[in-house]
N, C-alpha and C positions, 0 to 999 in steps of 0.2 A: 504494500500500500504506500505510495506517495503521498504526503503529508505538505500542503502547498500552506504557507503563511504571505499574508499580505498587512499591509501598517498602514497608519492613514490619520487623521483628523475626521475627515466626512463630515465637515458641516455643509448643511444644504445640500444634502444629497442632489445628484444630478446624474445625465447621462456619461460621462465622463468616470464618475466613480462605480456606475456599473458595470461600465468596458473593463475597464480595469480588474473588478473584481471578476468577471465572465473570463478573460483572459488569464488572468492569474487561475481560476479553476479549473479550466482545462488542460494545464501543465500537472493535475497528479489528480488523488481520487479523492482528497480531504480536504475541504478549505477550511481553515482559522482565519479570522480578522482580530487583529488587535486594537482599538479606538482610542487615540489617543486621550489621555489626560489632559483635563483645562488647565491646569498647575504646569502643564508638560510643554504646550503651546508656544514655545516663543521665537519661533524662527518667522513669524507672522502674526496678524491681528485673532486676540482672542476669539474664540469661536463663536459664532450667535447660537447657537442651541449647547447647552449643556449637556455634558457628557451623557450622562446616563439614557438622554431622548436620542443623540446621537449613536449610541450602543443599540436600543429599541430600534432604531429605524436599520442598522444593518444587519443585526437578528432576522428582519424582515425579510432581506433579501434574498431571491431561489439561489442563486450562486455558492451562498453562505454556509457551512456545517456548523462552525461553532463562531462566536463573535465575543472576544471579551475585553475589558478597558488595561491599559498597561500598567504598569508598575511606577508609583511614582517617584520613585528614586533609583531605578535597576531599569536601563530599557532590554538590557537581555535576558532578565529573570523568566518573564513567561515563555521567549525563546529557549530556553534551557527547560522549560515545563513540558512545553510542547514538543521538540525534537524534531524541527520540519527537517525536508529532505529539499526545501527553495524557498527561501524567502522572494519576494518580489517586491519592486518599487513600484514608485508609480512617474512618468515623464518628466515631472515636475517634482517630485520629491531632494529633499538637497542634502541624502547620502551619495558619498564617494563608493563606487562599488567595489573597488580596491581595498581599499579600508576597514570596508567593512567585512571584507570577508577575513582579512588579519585579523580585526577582534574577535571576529564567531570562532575562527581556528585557535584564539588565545584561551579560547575559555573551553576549549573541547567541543565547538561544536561544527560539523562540516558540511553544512546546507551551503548550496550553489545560491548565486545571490540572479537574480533575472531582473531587469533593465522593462517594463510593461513599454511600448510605445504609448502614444496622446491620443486621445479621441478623434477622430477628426470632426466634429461639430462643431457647432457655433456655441457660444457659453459653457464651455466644457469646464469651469474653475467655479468655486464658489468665489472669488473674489471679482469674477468676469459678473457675474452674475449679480450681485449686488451693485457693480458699475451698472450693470443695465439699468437694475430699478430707477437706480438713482438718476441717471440721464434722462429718463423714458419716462417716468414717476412724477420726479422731482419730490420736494418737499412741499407739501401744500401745506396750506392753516383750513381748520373743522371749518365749514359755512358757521355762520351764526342761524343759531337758531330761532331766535326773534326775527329773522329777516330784518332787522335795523343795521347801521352802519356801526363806528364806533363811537 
């Protein structure tokens, strides 16, 4: 049995994070997801859904066998729990594949590290994505409800 691990954030899910995750499971017979931790977060803006709905919604997903949040102070600990046989990145993620696989082989563990390619869609990022609203949206003010001015 192949034991595929894939890592993430996953705020506001999109299609982008289901490629990924669909790609990442058909490289072996078992998917793990690991979701990151909001403590864990800081190579970019904190997430707008908090973890545990973030976890919820990729529980959800067919691609998914098991789905759980990382360790907040070890990010190789449930690595080491789970024993994949590949972890996977994602296009955009900002591990070194080199690197990382020196630290997996420091700690005894010898999963192949896979590079996932990019969606190719339009809004494939959560950060894409809330530029949209925000262009597209904008910020408005409630109408008044009195219908009067100010």
């Amino acid at each position: 049995m192949i034991r595929v691990v894939a890592t993430g954030t996953f705020d506001i899910l999109h299609p982008g994070h289901l490629y990924y995750l669909e790609e990442s499971r058909e490289l072996g017979d078992e998917l793990y997801v690991i979701v990151a931790r909001d403590a864990n977060v800081r190579h970019k803006p904190r997430p707008i859904l908090p973890e545990e709905q973030r976890l919820r919604m990729v529980r959800a997903l067919k691609p998914v066998d098991h789905a759980i949040l990382g360790d907040l102070h070890d990010m190789f600990k449930p690595i080491e729990e789970i024993r994949p046989d590949i972890i996977t990145l994602g296009f955009n993620q900002h591990f070194d594949e080199k690197e990382l696989r020196q630290k997996l082989r420091a700690r005894g563990l010898d999963a192949d590290v896979v590079r996932i390619s990019g969606y190719p869609g339009p809004l494939a990022s959560s950060s894409k994505i809330v530029e949209h609203i925000l262009n597209t949206r904008g910020v408005t003010r409630p109408a008044d409800p009195s219908g009067g001015g100010e």
